[in-house]
N, C-alpha and C positions, 0 to 999 in steps of 0.2 A: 189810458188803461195801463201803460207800464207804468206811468209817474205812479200810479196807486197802489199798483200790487207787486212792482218789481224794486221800486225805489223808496218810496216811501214808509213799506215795513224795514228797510235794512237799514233807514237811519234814526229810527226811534231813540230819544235821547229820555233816559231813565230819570234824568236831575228837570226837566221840562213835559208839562200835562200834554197830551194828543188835541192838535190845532181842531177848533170848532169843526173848521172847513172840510178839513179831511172828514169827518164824522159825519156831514151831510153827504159826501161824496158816496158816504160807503151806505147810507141808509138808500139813496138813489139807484146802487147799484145790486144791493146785496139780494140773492133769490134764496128763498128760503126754505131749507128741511125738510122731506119728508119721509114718512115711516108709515108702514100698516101696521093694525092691530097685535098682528102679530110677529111684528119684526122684521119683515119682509122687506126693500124697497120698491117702490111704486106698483100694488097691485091694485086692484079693486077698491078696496077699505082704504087706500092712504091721506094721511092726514100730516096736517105743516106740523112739526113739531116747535117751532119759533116760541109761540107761546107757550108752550110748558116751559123751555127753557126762560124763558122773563120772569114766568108766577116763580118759577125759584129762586129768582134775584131778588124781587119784589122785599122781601123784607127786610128789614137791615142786619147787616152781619152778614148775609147770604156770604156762603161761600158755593160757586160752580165748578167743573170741572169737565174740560173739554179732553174727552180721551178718544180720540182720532190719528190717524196716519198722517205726516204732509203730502199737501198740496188736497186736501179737500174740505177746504172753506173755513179751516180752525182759525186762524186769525183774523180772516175779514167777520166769521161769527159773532166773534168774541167781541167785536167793535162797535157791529149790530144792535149787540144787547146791549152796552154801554151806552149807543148814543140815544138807544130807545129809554132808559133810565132815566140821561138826560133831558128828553125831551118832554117825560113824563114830572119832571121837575124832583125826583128820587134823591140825584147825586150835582154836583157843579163841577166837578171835572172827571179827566179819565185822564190816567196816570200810567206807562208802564214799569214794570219793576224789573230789575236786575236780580238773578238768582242770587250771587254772589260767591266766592271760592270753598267756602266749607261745605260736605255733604250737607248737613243739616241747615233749613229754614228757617230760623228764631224768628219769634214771634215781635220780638221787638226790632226785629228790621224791619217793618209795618209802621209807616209815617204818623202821629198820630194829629193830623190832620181829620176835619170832619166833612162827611157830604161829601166821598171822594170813591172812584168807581177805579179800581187797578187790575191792570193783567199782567199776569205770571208763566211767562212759555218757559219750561225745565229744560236745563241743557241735557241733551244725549247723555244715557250711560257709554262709558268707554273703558278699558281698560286701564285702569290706576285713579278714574275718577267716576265714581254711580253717587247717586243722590240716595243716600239713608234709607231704607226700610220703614223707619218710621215717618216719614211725610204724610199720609194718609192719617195718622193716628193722630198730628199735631194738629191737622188743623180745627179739630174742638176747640183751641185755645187761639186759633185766628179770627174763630167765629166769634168767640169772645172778646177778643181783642175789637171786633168791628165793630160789631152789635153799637156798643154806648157813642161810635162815632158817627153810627149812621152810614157807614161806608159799607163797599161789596167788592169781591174779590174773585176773578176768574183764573181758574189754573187750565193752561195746556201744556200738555202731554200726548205720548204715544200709550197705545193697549197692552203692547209689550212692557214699556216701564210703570205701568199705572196695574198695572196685577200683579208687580214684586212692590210696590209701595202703596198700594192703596189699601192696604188691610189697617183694618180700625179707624176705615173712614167713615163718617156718620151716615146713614140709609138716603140712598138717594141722590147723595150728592154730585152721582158720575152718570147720569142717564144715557140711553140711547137715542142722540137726536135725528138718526138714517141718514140723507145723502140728500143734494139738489140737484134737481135736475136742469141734466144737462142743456137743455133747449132753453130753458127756464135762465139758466148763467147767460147763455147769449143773447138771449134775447132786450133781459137788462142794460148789458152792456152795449150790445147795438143801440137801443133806442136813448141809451146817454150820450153815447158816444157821437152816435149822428141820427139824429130824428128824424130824417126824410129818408134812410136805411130802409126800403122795405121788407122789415122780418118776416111778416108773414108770412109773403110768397115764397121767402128762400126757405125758413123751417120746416114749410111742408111739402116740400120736396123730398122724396122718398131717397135719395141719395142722401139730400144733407140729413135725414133722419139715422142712417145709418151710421155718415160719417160723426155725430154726436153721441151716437148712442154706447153709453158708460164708459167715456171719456173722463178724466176728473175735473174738476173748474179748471186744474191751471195749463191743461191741454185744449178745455173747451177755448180758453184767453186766445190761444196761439191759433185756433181754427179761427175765431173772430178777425182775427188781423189779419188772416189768407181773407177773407169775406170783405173786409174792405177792402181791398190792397185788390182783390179784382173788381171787385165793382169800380172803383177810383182808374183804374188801366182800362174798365171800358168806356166811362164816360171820356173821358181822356182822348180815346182813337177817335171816339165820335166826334167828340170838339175840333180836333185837330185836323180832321177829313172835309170841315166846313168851313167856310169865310167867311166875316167877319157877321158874326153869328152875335142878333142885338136880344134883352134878356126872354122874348117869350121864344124866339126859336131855342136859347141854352135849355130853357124849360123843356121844349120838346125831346132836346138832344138828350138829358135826363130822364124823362120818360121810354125814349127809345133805346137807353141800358137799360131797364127797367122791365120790359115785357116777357113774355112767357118765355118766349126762345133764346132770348137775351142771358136770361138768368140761367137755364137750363146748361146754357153752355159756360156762365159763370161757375155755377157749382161745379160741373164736370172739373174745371181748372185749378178748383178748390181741392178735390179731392185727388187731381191729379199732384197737384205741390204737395198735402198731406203723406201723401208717397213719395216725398220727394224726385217727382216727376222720372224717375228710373228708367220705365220704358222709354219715355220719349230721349231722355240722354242715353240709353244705351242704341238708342236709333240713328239718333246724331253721330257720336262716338266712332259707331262702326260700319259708316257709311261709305262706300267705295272713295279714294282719293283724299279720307281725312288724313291733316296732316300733325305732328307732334308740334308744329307751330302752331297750328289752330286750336289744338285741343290747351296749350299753355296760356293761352292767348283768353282761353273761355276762364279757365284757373283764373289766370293775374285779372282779368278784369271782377271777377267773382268775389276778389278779396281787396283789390284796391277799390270798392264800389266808391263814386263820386269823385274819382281825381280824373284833371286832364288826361284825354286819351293817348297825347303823344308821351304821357310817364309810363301810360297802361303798354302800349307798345314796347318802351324800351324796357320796361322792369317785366315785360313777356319774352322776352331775349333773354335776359338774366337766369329767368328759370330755364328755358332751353340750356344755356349753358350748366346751370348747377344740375340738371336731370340727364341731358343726353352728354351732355361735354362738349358738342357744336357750337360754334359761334355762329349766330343767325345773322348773315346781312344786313341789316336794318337802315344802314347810311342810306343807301344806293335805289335799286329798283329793282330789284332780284325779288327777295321778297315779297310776298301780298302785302298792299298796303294798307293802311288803317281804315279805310272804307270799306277793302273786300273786306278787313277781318271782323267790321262791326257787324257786319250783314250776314255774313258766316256765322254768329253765334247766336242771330237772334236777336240783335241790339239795335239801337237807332241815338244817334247825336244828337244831342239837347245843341241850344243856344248857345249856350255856357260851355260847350265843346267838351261833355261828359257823355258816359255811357250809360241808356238806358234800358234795362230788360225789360220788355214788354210780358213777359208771365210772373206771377207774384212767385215768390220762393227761387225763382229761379235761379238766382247770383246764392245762393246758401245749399239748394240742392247740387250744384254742380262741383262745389267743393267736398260735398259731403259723395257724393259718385267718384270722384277721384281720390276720394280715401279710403274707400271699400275697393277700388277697382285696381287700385296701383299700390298695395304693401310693402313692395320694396323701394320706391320713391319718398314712402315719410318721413326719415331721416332728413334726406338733403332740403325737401322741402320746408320742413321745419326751421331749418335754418336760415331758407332764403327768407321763408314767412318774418321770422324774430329779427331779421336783416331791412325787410320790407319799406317801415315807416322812420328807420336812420338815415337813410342818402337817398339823393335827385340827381338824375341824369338829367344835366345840361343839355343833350344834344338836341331834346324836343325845343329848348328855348322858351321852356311851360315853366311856369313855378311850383312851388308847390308848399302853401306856407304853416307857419307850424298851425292855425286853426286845425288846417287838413290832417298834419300829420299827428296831432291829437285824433280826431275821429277816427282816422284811419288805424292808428293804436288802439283803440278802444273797441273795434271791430274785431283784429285780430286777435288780441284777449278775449274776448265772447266765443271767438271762434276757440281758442285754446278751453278756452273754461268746459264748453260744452261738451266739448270732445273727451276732455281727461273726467268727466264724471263719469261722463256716459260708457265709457270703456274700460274707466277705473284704472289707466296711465296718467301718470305726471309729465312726461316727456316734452309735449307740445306746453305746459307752464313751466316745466325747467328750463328751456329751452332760449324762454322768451325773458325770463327774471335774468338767467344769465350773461344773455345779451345784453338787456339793456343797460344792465348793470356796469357792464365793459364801457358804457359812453356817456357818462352823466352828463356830459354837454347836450346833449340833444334833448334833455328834460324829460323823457321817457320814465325813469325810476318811478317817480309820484303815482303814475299811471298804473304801474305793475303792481305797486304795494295795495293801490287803491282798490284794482281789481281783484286780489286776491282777501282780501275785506271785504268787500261785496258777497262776494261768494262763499265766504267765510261764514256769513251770517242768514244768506238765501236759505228757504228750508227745502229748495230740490238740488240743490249742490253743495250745503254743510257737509251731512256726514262723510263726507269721502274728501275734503278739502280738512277739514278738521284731519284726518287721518293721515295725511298728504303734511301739512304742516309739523306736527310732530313727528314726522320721518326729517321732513327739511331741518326741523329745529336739531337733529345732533347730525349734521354733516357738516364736515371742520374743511374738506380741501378747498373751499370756494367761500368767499364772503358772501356772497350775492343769496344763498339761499338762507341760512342763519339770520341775515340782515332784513330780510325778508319777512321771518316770523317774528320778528321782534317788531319789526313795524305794523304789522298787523293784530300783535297784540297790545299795542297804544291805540290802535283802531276802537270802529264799533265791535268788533269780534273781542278783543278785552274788555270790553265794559258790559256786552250782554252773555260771554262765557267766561268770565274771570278767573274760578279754578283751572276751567282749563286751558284760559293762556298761563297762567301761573308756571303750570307743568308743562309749557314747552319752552317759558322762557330760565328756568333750571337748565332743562337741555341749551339752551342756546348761549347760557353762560358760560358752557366750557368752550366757548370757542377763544379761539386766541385773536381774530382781527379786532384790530381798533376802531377798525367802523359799528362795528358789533356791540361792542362797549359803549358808543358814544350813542346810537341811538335807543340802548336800556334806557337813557335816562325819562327821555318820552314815556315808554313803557309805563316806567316805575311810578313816573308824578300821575300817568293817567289812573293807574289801577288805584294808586295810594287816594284817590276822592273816593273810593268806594270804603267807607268806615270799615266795615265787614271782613273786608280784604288784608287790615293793614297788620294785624298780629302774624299771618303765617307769610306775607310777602318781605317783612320785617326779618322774619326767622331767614326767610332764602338772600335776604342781603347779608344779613352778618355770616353766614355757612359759606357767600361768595368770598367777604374780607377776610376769613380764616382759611381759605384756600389757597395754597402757597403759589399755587398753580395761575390760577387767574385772580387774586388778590389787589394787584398792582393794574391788571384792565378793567374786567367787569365790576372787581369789588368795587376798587376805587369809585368808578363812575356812577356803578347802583346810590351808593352812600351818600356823593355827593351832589345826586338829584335831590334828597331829600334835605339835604346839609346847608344847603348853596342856595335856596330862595327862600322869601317869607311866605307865609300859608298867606290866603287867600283874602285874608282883612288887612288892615291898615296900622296891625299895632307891631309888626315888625318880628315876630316871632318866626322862628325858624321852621319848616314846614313839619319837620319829623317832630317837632315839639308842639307844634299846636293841632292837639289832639283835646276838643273840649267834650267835659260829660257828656253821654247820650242820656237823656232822661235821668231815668232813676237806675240806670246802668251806666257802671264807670265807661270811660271814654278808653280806648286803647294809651298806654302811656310804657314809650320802649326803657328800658331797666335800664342801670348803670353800666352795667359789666358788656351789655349787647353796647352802647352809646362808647363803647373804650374801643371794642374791637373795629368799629367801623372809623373812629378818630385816626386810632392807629394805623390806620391802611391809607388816608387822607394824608397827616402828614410823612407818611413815605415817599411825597415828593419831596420833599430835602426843602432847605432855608434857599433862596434866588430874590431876585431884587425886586420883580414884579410883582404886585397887585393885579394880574387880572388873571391869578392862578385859582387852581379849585379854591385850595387850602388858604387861599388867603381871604378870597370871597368868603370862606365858612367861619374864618376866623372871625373876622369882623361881622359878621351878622350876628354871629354867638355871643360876640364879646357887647356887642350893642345891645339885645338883648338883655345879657346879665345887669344891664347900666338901666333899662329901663325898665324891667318886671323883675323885683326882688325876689318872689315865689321861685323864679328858676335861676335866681342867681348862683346858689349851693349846688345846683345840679347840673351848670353849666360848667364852673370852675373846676367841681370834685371828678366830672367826664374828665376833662384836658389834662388836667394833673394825672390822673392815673392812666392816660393812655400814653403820657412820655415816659412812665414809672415802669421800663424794662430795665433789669440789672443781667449783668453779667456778659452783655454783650455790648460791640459799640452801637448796635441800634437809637438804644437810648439816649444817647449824647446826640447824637442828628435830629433825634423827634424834640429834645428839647430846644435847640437851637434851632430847629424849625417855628417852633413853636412862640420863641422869645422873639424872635427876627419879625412872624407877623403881626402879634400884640403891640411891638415899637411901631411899628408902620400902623396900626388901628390907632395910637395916639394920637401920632404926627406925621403927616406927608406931603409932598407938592402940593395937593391939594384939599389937604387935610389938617387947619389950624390946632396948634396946643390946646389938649382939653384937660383941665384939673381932675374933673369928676373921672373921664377916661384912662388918666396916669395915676390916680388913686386902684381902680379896680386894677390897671396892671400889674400895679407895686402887689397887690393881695394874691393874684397869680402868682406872682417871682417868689412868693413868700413860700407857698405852698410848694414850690418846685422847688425850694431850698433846701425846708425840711426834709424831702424825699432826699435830695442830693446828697443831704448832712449824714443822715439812715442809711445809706449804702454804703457812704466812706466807713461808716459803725461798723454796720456789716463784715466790711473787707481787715478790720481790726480786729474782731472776736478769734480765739480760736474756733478752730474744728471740732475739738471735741474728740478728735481720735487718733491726737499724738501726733498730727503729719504735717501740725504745721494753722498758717491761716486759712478761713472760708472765704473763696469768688475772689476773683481777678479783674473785677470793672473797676475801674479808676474813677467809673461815672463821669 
């Protein structure tokens, strides 16, 4: 259930069709729509609305449009109808698309591929970037565009952005498909998930009726996993309270979670974790004789779920001391020891000498009680958290290896993520990027960039991470957050919201770290596969090499991501150059004057003896290039020539001596034999740089023109 609806939508790759498998998954799982006659959800008259939405696919060209809220069924819908197409023999793949960075949709960013079924989810409006007004109007010319392919096309959206753009959309094409029901979502998903699930009897349960009722699917999801997760904890005690139990008594023992009172008291537990079990910890909590080592002890195992108990022990001490400032005895016997303290909170020790909470939610509601219950504690504790999965205390003699200390990262991120949406603070994610950021040895960074991608791209924690990121993108005192959003916009968050990583990584270029600069280049190569993209990401690298300011970090670096590898085929062109036609629409192709400014800023590393500098890599790919495609020979020579062609400063003299320094080394090097053909294009360079040179000595001849003498002082 999470692989399908938590991970699986956040890594949709736009260049690759939607796997078969996943599309049976979701026809298995998906419940379907309904509406009454009159708009209503679920009264008397309601009817699935599944099939109206098909018959409007059904012909080719269809274009649909799904104008819903997230997290209520828009995407797995939308997958529904695809794979129903599918199956109906319609379409032979399912495709997602990328919005791409411009307000406007062109018609010809439409593959034109035939018998192919594509969904289109629109990025959020936000401040400094909304999708066009006219979206609604174009897509007559999408429908025309499908039609002769045979292809169909579904758009999702919100109601809010679909009634400032949906005007002069064709009749019909944004229906009301009402809502599923919620019993209906779980029940599906119970009976995929685990077939001897007894739905039934749990559905009709006048509690669990309640606890579902107008819930949205992706709260119903989270109720499901309380539903196993107690059922699983009772068969479990039952198992566990008998001996060597051969398969018809496990039968029984299955059966015997199973019955009426069994259940009654499973739901109760269900609905008590959906309340994050409150009562019963504030029961606990404030029980005569509890102590602030007990209750840190409920904390650190809460958060370190699955590590050895003698880590949970001492890293329970740590938080005593980062909360109260006591050192807890923990050597000695003073102290409760790891047995009272497991039994004190409700736990029991596995085999494997871990902690287990016998009530489901329990390890997630108890952290989530101590951050409503303790507000002035969240600072430090945030700290110890972002601290948490860096260092092991030796003194238990427990390991604790990096598998661990990945999951266990990956816990506290979840926990960080959920919290700063839900609260709408960054603190518990600045918290944690910063830190980890402090100890690249411990391998943690990957983890943080990763999680903030995820989330980046989730549609119940985008908008407020999205908003959170371009706050992070212009903060200069700290690498770690800057460096942050730029890695996340080489992510799937660049590739399925491109404009607006575009616009956070503007902001992110004015930073001054070098780390910062060095991972735009990621960035830059990821967005530049998006055709669509490469005219205005183009525009913000050369605005980066004319900035005097960060010219020499981010410019350079921007530039010579695209400078410094061959595009994607084998015939050796340089990436920013191998830009081929689209169709019957020119291909993007960057000018002369933009291909100077960004030269210019490359060789502003000066002439040096190495080869395995930016400027020397670009040199020689360009120069290989011009030796092997004649087409870009003129446009490669006449870039380089006039980006050493400054007068009147000594710039010039360094960019040319730059310049000549790596063409001799492109001839000839340690490991680079005499090439005739390669010292002929060079000679045709030096020529070109002659004449300029010879032009400027002119220049510094002529007079002025107004009596006072000669024009410019460059010696060249």
């Amino acid at each position: 259930m999470i692989a399908v609806k938590n991970v699986f939508e956040q890594t949709l790759d736009t260049h690759a069709p939607i796997s078969a498998g996943y599309l049976d998954v979701v026809r298995e799982v998906y419940a379907e729509l309904f509406v009454s006659q009159d708009g209503d959800f679920f009264p008397r008259t309601e009817r699935s609305t599944f099939n109206d939405a098909y018959s409007l696919l059904e012909p080719a060209g269809s274009v649909l449009v799904l104008s819903r809220p997230p997290g209520t069924s828009r995407n797995i819908t939308a997958y529904a109808l695809m794979a129903r197409l599918m199956e109906k023999g319609l379409i032979k793949e399912v495709w997602p698309l990328s919005f791409g960075s411009a307000s406007i949709f062109p018609v010809k960013r439409l593959p034109r591929e035939h018998y192919r079924g594509y969904v289109l989810e629109l990025p959020p409006d936000e401040d400094g970037f909304q999708i066009h007004h006219s979206f609604g109007a174009n897509l007559k010319d999408v429908r025309e565009h499908l039609d002769p392919r045979h292809s169909r096309l579904i758009v999702i959206t919100t109601p809010d952005q679909w009634r400032r753009i949906g005007r002069g959309a064709p009749e019909g094409m944004a229906p009301n498909l009402g809502a599923a029901r919620p019993a209906d979502v779980a029940e599906r998903w119970l009976r995929a998930e685990e077939p001897d699930f007894p739905v039934t009897a749990w559905l009709r349960r006048p509690k669990m009726k309640a606890l579902l009722e107008g819930q949205s699917p992706t709260e119903v999801l989270r109720i499901v996993e309380l539903m196993r997760e107690a059922r699983r904890t009772a068969v479990r005690a039952i198992t566990e309270a008998s001996v060597d139990l051969d398969t018809l008594q496990l039968r029984r023992t299955e059966a015997a979670a199973d019955n009426d009172e069994a259940i009654d008291e499973q739901v109760t537990e269900v609905a008590a974790a959906r309340d994050n079990w409150e009562d019963d910890l504030h029961e606990w909590h404030e029980k005569p004789g509890r102590t602030s080592f007990q209750r840190n002890f409920l904390v650190t195992a809460a958060v370190l779920r699955g590590a050895p108990v003698g880590h949970i022990y001492a890293k329970a001490a740590d938080l005593s001391k980062v909360l109260e400032g006591d050192d807890v005895e923990v050597t000695g016997q003073k102290a409760p020891g790891v047995i009272a303290m497991t039994r004190v909170i409700h736990a029991e020790r596995t085999k494997e000498g871990v902690l287990d909470f016998r009530r489901p939610h329990w390890d997630d509601a108890s952290l989530e009680y101590f951050w409503a219950d303790r507000p002035l504690a969240r600072v430090p504790f945030l700290q110890w958290l972002a601290q948490a999965p860096l260092d092991e205390p030796k003194l238990a003699m427990e390991s604790v290896d990096l598998d661990y200390r990945r999951a266990l990262a990956e816990r506290i991120g979840d926990f960080a993520v959920r919290w700063a949406v839900r609260h709408r603070r960054q603190e518990p994610l600045e918290e944690i990027v910063t830190t980890w950021h402090k100890h690249p040895k411990k391998g943690l960074w990957p983890l943080a960039t990763a999680l903030l991608d995820d989330a980046a791209v989730h549609p119940a924690s985008a908008p407020y991470i999205h908003t959170m990121l371009l706050a992070w993108a212009s903060r200069k005192a700290d690498a770690a957050l800057p460096l942050a959003v730029v890695s996340v916009c080489a992510g799937k968050f660049g590739r399925a919201h491109t404009g607006k990583a575009l616009r956070r990584l503007r902001h992110a270029a004015e930073s001054e770290h070098a780390e910062v600069a060095e991972a735009l280049q990621d960035a830059v190569r990821t967005l530049w596969a998006d055709v669509s993209v490469r005219p205005l990401l183009f525009k913000d690298i050369v605005d980066w090499c004319g900035n005097d300011k960060i010219k020499d970090t981010v410019g350079r670096q921007a530039f010579a991501a695209l400078a410094t590898v061959a595009g994607p085929g084998s015939l050796g062109i340089p990436l920013i150059l191998d830009n081929p036609d689209q169709g019957d629409d020119e291909g993007f192709h960057p000018s002369p004057e933009e291909l100077v400014t960004g030269w210019r800023t490359l060789l502003r590393e000066g002439p040096g003896p190495t080869r395995e500098r930016q400027v020397d890599k670009a040199v020689f790919l360009w120069l290989d290039a011009a030796l092997r495609h004649r087409h870009l020979k003129d446009l490669i020579l006449r870039s380089l020539r006039k980006a050493v062609d400054v007068r009147g400063t000594e710039e010039g003299r360094v960019l040319r001596e730059t310049l000549r320094a790596c063409a001799h080394g492109w001839v000839q090097g340690e490991d680079r034999p005499f090439s005739e053909e390669r010292e002929a294009v060079r000679q045709e360079l030096g020529a070109l740089l002659d004449e300029d040179l010879y032009a400027a000595v002119q220049e510094q001849d002529e007079p002025s023109g107004d009596g006072t003498g000669f024009r410019g002082t460059d010696t060249a």
